[in-house]
C-alpha positions, 0 to 999 in steps of 0.5 A: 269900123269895128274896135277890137278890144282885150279884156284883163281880170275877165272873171272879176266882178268888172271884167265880166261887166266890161265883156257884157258892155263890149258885147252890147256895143255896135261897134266892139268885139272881144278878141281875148279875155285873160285872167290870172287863173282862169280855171277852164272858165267861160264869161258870156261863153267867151274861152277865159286864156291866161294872162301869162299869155298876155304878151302873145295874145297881143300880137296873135289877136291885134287888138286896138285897145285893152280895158283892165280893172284888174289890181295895180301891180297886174295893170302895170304889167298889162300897161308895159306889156301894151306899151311894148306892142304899141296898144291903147290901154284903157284902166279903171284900176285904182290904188296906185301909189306916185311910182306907179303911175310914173309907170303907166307915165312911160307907158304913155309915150309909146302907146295911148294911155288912159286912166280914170278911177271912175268912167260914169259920166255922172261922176264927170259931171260931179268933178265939173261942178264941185269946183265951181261950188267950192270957189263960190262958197269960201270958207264953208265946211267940206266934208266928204263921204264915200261908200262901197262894198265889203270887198273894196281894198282901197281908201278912200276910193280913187273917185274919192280922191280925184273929188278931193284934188278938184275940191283942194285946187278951188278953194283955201284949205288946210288939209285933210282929216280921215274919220274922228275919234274922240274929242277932235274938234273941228279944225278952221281948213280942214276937209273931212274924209269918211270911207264906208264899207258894207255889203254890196254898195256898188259905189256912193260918194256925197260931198257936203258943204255947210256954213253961214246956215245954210247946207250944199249937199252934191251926191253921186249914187251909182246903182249898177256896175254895168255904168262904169263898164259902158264908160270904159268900153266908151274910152275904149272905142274913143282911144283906139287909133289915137297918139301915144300920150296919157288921155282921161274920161273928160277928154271922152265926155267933151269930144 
């Protein structure tokens, strides 16, 4: 059966990834691409609508799911709008703050909702096994480093992030410190948090675990845009046709 998919922020850098991957996809086709301004342009010779028709290009093209990178406060709108029609809704935006994903949280219980700050399926693996490293390494250092490109708003990145609640809920820790200055000597339970920002670094997030002489370092290095793209157009198909509720990219990987 063939899922009929939306796409949001269709001129983005991921938008147009997202298109390309849904394209390319046996079972996916793209019955609306929207953008905040579109500007009379074209993705993959693909009519770009506005996104102030969003709520109408809903209900006009049916699709079963929509795939959004876009910002938060437009991906909350995208959500209400998805939840409302009864949509599956597939986002890989971060920087959501607690209240905003209270929101995406109300949105679930109409329509099925599913967030992951990164959909490759080596950044899933890396979550599964930094746990298992921390526990069975107590009382090591951990710090933890992450690159992106010039243009990344956000600090440290949502894959950032979620590596560090996996890394807090497995081992005995005070805290954590964001980059150093000075003379700030390390303290006992801290976990260390660098975020770089240069060129065009599609996504590199390296945790390093060291003590008793000896050095753990886990990387994930993500060397196209196009990984993340295929993951979500993955969720997307695996969403579509499933119960309102909040879902994430391990529910994918593991059915």
């Amino acid at each position: 059966m063939t899922v009929r998919i939306g796409v949001t922020g269709a001129t983005g850098r991921m938008g147009r990834e997202v298109i390309a991957a849904a394209d390319a996809h046996t079972d996916c086709d793209v019955v609306f691409a929207v953008n905040r301004s579109p500007d009379d342009e074209t993705v993959a010779g693909r009519e770009v609508e506005a996104a102030s028709a969003f709520d109408s290009l809903l209900s006009a093209r049916e699709p079963a799911v929509v795939v959004d990178f876009t910002g938060p406060a437009s991906a909350l709108e995208y959500a209400r709008g998805c939840a409302e029609a009864g949509v599956a809704f597939v986002t890989g935006t971060t920087g959501f703050a607690d209240d905003d994903l209270a929101v995406l949280d109300a949105a679930s219980e109409d329509a099925p909702i599913l967030r992951a700050p990164n959909f490759a399926r080596g950044v899933q693996a890396l979550v599964n096994v930094v746990g298992e490293a921390v526990r069975n390494l107590p009382g090591y250092d951990v710090e933890l480093v992450e690159t992106h490109h010039n243009g990344k708003r956000d600090a440290p990145s949502g894959t950032a992030k979620r590596l560090l609640e996996e890394i807090e809920a497995n081992g005995d820790f005070a805290g954590r410190t964001h980059g150093r200055e000075g003379e700030t000597p390390r303290e006992a339970g801290e976990i260390g948090v660098h975020a770089l920002r240069a060129g065009d670094v599609t996504g590199e997030h390296e945790i390093v675990i060291a003590g008793n002489h000896e050095e753990v370092r886990l990387t994930h290095r993500a060397e196209d845009r196009g990984v993340f793209a295929a993951g979500a157009v993955d969720a997307a198909v695996w969403l579509a046709g499933r119960d309102p509720g909040r879902y994430e990219f391990a529910d994918v990987i593991a059915d």
